[in-house]
C-alpha positions in Angstrom: 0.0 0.0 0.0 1.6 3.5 -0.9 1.3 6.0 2.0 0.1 9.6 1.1 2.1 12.3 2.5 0.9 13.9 5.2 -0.3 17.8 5.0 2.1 20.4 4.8 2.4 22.4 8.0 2.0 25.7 8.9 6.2 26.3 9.3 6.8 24.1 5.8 4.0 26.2 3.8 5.4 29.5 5.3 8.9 28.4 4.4 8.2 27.7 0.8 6.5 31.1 0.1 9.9 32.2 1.8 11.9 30.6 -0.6 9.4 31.8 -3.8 9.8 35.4 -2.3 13.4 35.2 -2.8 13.0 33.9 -6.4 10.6 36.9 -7.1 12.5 39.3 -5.3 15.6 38.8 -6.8 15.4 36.5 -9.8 15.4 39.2 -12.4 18.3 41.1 -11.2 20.7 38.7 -12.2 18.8 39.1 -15.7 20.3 42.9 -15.8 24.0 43.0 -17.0 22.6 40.6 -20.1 19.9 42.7 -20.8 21.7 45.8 -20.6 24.3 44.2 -22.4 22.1 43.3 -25.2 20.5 46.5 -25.2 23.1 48.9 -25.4 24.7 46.8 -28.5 21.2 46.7 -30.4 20.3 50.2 -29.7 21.6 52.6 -27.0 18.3 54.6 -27.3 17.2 51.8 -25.4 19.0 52.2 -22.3 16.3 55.1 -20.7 13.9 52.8 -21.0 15.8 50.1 -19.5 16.5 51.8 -16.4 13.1 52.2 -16.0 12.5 48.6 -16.2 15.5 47.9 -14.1 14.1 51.1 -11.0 10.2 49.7 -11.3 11.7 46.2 -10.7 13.3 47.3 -7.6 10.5 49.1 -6.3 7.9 46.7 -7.0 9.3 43.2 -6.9 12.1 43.5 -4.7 10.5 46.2 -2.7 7.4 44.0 -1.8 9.7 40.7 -2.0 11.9 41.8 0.4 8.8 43.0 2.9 7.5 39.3 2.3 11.1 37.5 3.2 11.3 39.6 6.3 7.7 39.1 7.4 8.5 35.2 6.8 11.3 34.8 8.1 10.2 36.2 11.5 7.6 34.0 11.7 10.1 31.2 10.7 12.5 32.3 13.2 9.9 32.5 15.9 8.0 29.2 15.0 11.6 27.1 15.0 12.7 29.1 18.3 16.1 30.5 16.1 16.4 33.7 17.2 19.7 32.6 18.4 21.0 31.1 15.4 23.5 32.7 13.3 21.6 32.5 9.6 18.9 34.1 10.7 20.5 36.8 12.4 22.6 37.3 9.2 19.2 37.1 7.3 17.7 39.9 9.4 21.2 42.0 8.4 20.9 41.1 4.9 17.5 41.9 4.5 18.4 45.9 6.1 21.6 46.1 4.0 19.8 45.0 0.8 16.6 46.9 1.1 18.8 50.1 2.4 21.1 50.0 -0.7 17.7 49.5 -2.9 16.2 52.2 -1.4 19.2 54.7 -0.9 21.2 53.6 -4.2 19.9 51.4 -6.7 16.8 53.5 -7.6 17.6 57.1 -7.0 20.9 55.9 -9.5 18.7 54.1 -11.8 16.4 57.2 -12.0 19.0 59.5 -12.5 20.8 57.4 -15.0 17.6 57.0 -17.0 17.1 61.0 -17.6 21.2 61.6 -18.6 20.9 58.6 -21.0 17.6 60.7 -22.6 19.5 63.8 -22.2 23.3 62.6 -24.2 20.0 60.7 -26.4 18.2 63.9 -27.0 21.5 65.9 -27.8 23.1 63.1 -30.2 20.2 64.2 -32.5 20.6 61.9 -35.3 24.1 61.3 -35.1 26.3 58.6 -33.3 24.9 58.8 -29.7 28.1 59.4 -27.3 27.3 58.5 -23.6 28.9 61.0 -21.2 31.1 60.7 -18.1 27.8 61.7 -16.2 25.9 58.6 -17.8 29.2 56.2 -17.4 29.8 57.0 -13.6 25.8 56.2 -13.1 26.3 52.6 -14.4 29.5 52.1 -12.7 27.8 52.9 -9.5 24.9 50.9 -10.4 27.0 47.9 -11.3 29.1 47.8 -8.1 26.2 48.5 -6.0 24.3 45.4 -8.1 27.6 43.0 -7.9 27.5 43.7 -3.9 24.0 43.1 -3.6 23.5 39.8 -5.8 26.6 38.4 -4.0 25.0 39.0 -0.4 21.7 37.4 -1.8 24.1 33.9 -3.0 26.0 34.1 0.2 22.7 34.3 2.4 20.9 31.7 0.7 24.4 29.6 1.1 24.2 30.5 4.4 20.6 29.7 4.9 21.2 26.3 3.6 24.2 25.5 5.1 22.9 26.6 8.4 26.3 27.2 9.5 
């Protein structure tokens, strides 16, 4: 006779919608140096749009993802008694971190970088578009803050599974 699994409880549920809020939250940003990459080769007109895509993306997905990991993780946390436990003290810090550097960094840059990419767009007129120093110093910021902020999200969810 096969035996039928047992229903999911409350802690298992709660920690798969923990897991799917990471994959929401964050799963497209690892999607943006290709699809800026792909963009600014096809057709650098592209790229004010693109920030918008890559801003909205922060606000909305990883905004509300992030509020969603928090909000399950505490219960989590309080449901297994691991408030004591290193991962999810580190997941509490990585959540602030992250959703600071969102906040503070990532979208005021990606805003800003959207309206100099129209503005060096605008005043190419219809000849070769030359991205300024302005424009340049924008991604740069926006690609070290982005490298810094997918690696904590691999290193926590190493650290989440490893349990160390």
């Amino acid at each position: 006779m096969i035996a039928l699994p047992s229903a999911a409880s409350a802690y298992e549920i709660v920690l798969a919608l923990h897991i799917i809020a990471v994959v929401v939250a964050f799963g497209a940003t690892f999607v943006y140096p290709v699809m800026f990459a792909v963009g600014a080769r096809r057709d650098p007109r592209s790229l004010p749009l693109l920030h918008r895509v890559e801003y909205t993306i922060e606000r909305t997905l990883m905004n509300f993802g992030l509020l969603f990991v928090l909000g399950a993780g505490i219960f989590l946390a309080s449901d297994g008694h691991l408030w004591s436990e290193f991962f999810v003290q580190w997941g509490l810090a990585a959540v602030v971190v992250i959703g600071g550097l969102v906040g503070a960094v990532m979208i005021p840059t990606g805003k800003r970088a959207e309206q100099v990419a129209a503005r060096d767009i605008e005043a190419a007129g219809g000849s070769q578009i030359e991205l300024s120093e302005d424009y340049r110093a924008l991604v740069r910021r926006l690609g070290s803050v982005g490298s810094l902020l997918s690696a904590l999200v691999v290193v926590t969810i190493a650290i989440m599974v490893v349990k160390p």
